[in-house]
Every structure is written in structure tokens, then in C-alpha cells.
VMD Tcl script that draws the C-alpha trace (Angstrom):
set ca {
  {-11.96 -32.57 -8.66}
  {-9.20 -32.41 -11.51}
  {-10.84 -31.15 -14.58}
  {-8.31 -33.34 -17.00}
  {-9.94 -36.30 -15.40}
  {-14.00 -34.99 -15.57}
  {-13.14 -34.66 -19.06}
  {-11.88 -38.09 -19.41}
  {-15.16 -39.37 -17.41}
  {-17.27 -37.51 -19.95}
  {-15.32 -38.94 -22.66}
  {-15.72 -42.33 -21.48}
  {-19.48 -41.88 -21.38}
  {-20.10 -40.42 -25.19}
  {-17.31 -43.54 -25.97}
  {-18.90 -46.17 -24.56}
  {-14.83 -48.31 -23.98}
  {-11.84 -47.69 -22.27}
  {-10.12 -48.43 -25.47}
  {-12.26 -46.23 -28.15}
  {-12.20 -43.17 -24.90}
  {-8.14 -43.67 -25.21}
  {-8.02 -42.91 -28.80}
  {-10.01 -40.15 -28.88}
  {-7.90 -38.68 -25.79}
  {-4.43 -39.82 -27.13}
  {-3.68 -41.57 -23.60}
  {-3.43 -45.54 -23.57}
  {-6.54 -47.54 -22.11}
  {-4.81 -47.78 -18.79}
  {-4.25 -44.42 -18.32}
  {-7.51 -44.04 -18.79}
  {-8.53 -46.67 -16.34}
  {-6.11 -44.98 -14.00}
  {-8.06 -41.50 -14.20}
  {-11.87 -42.80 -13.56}
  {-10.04 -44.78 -10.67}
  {-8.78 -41.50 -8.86}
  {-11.81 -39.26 -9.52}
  {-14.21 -42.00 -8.07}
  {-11.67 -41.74 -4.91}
  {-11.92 -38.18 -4.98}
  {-15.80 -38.37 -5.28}
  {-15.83 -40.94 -2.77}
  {-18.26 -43.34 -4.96}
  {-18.37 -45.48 -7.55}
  {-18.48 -43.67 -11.59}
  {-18.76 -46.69 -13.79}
  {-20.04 -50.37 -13.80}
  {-17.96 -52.84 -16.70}
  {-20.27 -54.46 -18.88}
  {-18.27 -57.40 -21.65}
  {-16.05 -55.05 -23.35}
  {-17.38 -51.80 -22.73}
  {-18.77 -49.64 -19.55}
  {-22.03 -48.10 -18.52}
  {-22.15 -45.12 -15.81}
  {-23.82 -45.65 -12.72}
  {-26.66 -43.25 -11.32}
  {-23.85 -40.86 -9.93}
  {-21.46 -41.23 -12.74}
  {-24.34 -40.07 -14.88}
  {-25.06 -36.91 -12.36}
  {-21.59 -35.84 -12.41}
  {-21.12 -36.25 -16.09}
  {-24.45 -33.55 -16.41}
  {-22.49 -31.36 -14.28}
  {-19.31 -31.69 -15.95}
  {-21.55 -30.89 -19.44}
  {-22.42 -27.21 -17.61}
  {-18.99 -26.76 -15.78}
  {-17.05 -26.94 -19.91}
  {-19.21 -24.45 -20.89}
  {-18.52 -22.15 -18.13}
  {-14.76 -22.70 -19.01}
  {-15.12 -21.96 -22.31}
  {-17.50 -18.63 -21.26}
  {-14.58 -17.70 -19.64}
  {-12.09 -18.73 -22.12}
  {-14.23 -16.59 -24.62}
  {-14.83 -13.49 -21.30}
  {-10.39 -13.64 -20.97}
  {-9.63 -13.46 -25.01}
  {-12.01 -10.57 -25.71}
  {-10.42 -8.89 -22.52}
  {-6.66 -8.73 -24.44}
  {-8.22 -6.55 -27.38}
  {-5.96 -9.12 -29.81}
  {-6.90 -11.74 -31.93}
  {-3.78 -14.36 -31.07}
  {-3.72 -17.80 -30.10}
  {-4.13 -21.25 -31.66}
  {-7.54 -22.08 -33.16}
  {-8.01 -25.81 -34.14}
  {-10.61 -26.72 -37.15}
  {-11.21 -29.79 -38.61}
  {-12.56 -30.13 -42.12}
  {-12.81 -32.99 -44.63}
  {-10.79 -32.65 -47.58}
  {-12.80 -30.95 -50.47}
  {-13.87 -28.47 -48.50}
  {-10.39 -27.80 -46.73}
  {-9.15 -27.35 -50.66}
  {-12.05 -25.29 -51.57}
  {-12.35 -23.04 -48.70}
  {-10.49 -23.65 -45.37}
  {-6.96 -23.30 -47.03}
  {-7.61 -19.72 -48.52}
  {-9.41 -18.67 -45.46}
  {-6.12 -19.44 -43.32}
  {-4.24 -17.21 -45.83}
  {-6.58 -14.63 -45.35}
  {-6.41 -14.69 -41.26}
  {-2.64 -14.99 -41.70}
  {-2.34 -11.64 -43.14}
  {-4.83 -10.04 -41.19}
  {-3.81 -11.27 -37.59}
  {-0.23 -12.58 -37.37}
  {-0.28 -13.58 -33.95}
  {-3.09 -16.31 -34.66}
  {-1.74 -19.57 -35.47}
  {-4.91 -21.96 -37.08}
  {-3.81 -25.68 -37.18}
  {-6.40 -27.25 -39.99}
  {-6.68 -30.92 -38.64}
  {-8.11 -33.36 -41.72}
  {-11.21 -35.28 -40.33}
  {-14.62 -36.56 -41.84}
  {-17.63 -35.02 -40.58}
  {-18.37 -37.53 -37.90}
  {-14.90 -37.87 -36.64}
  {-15.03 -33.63 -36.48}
  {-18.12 -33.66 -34.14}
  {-15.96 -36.29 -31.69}
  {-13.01 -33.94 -31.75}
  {-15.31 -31.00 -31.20}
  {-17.12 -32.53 -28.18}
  {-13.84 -33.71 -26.75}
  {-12.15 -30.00 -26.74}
  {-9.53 -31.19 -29.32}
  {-10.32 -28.44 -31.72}
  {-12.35 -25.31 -31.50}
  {-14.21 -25.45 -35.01}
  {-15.74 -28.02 -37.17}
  {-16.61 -28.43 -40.81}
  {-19.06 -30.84 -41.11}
  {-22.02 -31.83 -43.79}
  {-25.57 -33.44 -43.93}
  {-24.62 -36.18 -45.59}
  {-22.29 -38.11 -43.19}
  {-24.26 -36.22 -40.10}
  {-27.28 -36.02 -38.89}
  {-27.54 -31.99 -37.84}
  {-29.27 -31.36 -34.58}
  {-30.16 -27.47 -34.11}
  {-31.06 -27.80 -30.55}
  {-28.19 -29.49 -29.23}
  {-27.03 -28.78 -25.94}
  {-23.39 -28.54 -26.42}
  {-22.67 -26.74 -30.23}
  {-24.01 -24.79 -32.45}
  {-24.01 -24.47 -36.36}
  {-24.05 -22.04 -38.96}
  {-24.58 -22.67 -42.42}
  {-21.01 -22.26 -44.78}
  {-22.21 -23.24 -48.48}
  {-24.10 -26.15 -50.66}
  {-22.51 -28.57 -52.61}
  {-23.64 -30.07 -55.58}
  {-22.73 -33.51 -56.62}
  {-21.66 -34.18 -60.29}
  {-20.52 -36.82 -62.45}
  {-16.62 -37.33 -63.37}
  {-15.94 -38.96 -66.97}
  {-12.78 -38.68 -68.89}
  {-13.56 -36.02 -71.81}
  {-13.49 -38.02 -74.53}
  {-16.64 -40.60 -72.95}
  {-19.66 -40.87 -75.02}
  {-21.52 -39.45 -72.25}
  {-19.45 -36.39 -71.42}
  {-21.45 -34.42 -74.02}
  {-24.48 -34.81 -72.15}
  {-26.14 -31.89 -70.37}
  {-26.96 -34.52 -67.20}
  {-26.79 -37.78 -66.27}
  {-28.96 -40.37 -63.25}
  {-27.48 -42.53 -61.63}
  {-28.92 -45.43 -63.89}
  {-27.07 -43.65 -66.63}
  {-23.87 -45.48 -64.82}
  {-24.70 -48.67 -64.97}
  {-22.42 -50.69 -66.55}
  {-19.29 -48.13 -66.04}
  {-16.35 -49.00 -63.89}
  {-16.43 -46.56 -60.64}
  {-13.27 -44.78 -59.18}
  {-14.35 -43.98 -55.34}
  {-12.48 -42.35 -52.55}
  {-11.98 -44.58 -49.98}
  {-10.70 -42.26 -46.85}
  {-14.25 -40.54 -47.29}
  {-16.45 -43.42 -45.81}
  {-18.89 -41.65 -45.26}
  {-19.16 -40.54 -49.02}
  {-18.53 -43.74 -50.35}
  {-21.51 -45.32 -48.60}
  {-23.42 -42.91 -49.68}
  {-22.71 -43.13 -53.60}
  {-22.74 -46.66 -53.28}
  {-26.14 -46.84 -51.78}
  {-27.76 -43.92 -54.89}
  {-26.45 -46.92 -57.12}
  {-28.21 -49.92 -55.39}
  {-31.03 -47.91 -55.54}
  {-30.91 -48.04 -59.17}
  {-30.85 -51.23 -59.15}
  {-27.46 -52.18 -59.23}
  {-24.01 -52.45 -57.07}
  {-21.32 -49.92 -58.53}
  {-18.17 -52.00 -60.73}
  {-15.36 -50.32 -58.32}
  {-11.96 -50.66 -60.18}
  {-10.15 -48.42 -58.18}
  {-10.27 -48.18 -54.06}
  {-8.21 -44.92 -53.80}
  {-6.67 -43.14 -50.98}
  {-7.57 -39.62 -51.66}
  {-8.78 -37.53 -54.53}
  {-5.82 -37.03 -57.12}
  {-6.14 -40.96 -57.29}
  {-10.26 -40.73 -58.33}
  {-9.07 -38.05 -60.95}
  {-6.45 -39.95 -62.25}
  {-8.01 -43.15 -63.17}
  {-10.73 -40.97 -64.69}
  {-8.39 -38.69 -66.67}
  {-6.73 -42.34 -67.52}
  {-10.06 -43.11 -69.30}
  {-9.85 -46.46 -66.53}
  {-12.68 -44.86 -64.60}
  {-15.73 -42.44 -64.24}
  {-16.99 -41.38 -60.56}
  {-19.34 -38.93 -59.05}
  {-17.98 -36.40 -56.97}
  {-18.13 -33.09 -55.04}
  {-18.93 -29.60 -56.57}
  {-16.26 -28.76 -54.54}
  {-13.27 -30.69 -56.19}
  {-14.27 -28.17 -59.23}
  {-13.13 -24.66 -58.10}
  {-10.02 -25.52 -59.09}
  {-9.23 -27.12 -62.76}
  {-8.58 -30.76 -63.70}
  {-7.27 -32.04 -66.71}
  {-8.31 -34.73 -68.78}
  {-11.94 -34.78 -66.95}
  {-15.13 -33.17 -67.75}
  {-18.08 -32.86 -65.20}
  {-21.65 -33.51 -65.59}
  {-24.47 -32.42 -63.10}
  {-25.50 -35.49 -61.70}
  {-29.24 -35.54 -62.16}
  {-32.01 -35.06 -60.51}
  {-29.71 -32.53 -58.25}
  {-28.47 -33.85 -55.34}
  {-27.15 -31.19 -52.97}
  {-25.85 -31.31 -49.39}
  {-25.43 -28.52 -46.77}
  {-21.66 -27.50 -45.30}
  {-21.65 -26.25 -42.04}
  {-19.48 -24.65 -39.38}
  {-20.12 -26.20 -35.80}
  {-18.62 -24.59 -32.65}
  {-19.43 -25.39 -29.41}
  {-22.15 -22.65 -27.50}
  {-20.10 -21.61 -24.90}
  {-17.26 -20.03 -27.58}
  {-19.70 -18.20 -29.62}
  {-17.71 -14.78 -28.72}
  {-14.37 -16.00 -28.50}
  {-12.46 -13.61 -30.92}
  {-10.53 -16.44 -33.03}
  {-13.80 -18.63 -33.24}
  {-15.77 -15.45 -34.63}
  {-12.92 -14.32 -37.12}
  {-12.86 -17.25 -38.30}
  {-16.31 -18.15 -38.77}
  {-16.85 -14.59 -40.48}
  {-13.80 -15.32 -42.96}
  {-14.73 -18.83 -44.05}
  {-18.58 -17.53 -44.18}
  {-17.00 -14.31 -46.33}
  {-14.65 -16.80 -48.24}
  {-16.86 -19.29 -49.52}
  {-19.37 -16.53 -50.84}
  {-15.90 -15.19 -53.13}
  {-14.34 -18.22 -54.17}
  {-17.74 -20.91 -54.42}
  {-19.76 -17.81 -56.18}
  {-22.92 -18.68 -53.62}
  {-24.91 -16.94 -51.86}
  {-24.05 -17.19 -48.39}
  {-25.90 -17.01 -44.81}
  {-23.95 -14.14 -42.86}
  {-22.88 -15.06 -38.98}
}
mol new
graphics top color blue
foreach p $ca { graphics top sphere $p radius 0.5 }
foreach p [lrange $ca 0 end-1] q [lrange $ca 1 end] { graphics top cylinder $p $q radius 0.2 }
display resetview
């Protein structure tokens, strides 16, 4: 059986569509189609009933999907067995991060593998946390920066593993000459009746800032829906805007803005998933060690050691 088109059946079962499993594998829905069509000939039985929209497995598509689970693993044991036999760190590693930690820590720990090992070549792919996980589990990249926020961590699963990278504290973003940015720390009911700048790429942040203010007792006043960061710090350097934000976005300066802690503390956990079977590949490991080492330096945390 062609392992391009297990892959594609597994796909198809953690996707649930034809048209969601396409996206994920950059093919079109009838390509897609097209595989499951040739690997049930090759099995000699029927993978996958249609249900509306979507598809279910039937009792052998579900067998050979469990098999197909162990059989990746093995690959990437080997994968992992192969590098470590070349004595040389080389290659393309993939890693997927969401922005403020990419800024914070993934960018400088790419400079710092760059000079030590010029024959690796680490593509940094710009994903939320949820979106990393799907990459992750369908071998599009080899490491993912995720957080407990927007995921729900599971130590036991199956297929990846986690280490922990740094915490984050979340603080409040007023322009520096607001009444409040004197104050040594502000709720959430504190923000009442400002006007909110949010990042709206970061869904999964956006929710969740939204939902601390309803649970104050009130819906955020949005006046700006903005595509990315320097927007959010903008309209709050503008005086237009306040928001609450990422300890992250801090290691570096911004102008016009002071930050507040955001009280009580509200702090989430950054982690680096990988998946089992790569644990000693030599470009998963370097890199894990560097980001670990990196985020200790530049966040001034302590930090758990791989």
C-alpha cells in the first residue's frame, strides 16, 4: 500500500470532509477522492461510508487507520535512526509558531542554529496553536509552538509529545498619557467603558479576551478589528485604543504605549510539541535545546531543560 495515500486516509479520518482533508494536504477534494478510491482497491474493501457532507470510516477503514498511526512512527524512528547515522545536523526542519512568540523567541533561535549548523535550513511557518497541532499530525512540519490557551494539552497522547518553552503573562496596553497608565494594575472591570483594539488573525486570543470581559459583566467596545499586531499598537499609541495583550509583544520596545499587569495575573504556558517518534532526530533536538536555551536569555525566565 502507497504510504502518500495511508496518509491521506488518516487525514481524512482526523478531518472528518473531503474538502477540509484537501486543505490541510494542499491537493483538491478530488484528488483526494481519487486516493481513498485506489487504496480501498488495493485493500480490496471498502475504507469510508459518505454521510451529508462529510465521511465516517467503516470497521476496516478504522483498523487500517490504527495501523497506519504505528507504521508513521516507525518512519519517523527511522527518519530519526538515518539522521543520527550522518554525524551532521543538515536538513530542513519545519516549525510553526504563532506570532508573538515567533518575534520573541523563534526568530533569534533560527539565528542562533544558522551560525552554529549551516547546512540546516529551518522554514518558520506562521500558524495559531490549533492550526500547529493539524500541521504537526499531518507531517507538514516537524515542530510546534503551541499554548494552553487556544489548546487543550494532552500529556498522554499517543502521537506527540510536549515540553514546556516559557509563561506568558498577559498585560494591559494604554497609550502613556491615559489616566490609568499610572496604575500599578488593572481587572478587567477596570476596562469597562474603554474602546478595545484586538488582533483579529489570533482567534483564538480574541475569544478569549472577549470572553474575561463578558465575565465582567460587559461585551468589549471594539473600534479596531486589526490584522496583526503593529495595527493593536498603533491605535493604542494613537490614543484611539487600549487592549490587553501578550507579555511577549514586550521584549522588544514600543513607543507611545505603556503596559500594565493585567490583574489578578493571568498566565498561560508555551510549549514545544513534536511528534514521539522524532524525539532523537538531531534537527528536532537542536532545536528544541536552542529555543528551550533561548527563551531562558532573552524572556529572563526560568526555564524547564529538555
Amino acid at each position: 500500500m502507497d504510504i502518500t495515500r495511508l496518509r491521506t486516509l488518516r487525514e481524512l479520518a482526523r478531518c472528518g470532509t473531503m474538502a477540509a482533508t484537501a486543505e490541510t494536504l494542499h491537493l483538491t477534494p478530488s484528488a483526494v477522492s481519487q486516493q481513498v478510491a485506489q487504496l480501498e482497491r488495493e485493500a480490496d474493501v471498502a475504507l469510508i461510508e459518505r454521510r451529508g457532507r462529510g465521511v465516517i470510516l467503516t470497521p476496516a477503514g478504522e483498523r487500517l487507520v490504527g495501523h497506519v498511526e504505528r507504521i508513521l512512527m516507525v518512519l519517523d524512528e527511522a527518519r530519526s535512526e538515518l539522521a543520527q547515522l550522518r554525524g551532521e545536523i543538515a536538513g530542513e526542519l519545519r516549525v510553526a509558531a504563532f506570532p508573538s512568540i515567533a518575534v520573541a523567541v523563534v526568530a533569534e533561535t533560527v539565528r542562533a542554529l544558522r551560525a552554529a549548523y549551516p547546512r540546516l535550513e529551518v522554514v518558520v511557518v506562521e500558524l495559531e496553536p490549533q492550526e500547529s497541532l493539524g500541521a504537526l499530525a499531518a507531517w507538514q512540519i516537524d515542530v510546534a509552538v503551541i499554548d494552553d490557551l487556544a489548546v487543550e494539552l494532552n500529556e498522554k497522547h499517543e502521537n506527540y509529545a510536549q515540553i514546556p518553552l516559557t509563561q506568558d503573562l498577559l498585560h494591559v496596553l494604554l497609550p502613556t498619557d491615559h489616566p490609568l497608565a499610572a496604575r500599578d494594575g488593572l481587572t478587567i472591570a477596570d476596562l469597562r467603558d474603554e474602546a478595545w483594539a484586538l488582533d483579529s488573525t489570533s482567534s483564538s486570543f480574541g475569544e478569549f479576551i472577549t470572553n474575561l470581559c463578558r465575565r465582567s459583566g460587559y461585551a468589549p467596545r471594539i473600534n479596531a478589528h486589526c490584522a496583526g499586531f503593529e495595527m493593536v499598537a498603533a491605535m493604542v499609541a494613537s490614543g484611539n485604543s487600549i487592549s490587553v495583550v501578550s507579555g511577549l509583544r514586550l521584549v522588544h520596545p514600543l513607543h507611545g504605549v505603556t503596559a500594565v499587569r493585567l490583574l489578578p495575573g493571568i498566565q498561560r504556558g508555551v510549549f514545544l510539541a513534536y511528534r514521539k517518534g522524532e524525539r532523537d532526530h538531531p534537527a528536532v533536538n537542536v532545536f528544541l535545546d536552542e529555543a528551550v536555551y533561548t527563551a531562558d536569555r532573552v524572556l529572563g525566565q526560568p526555564q524547564s531543560t529538555v
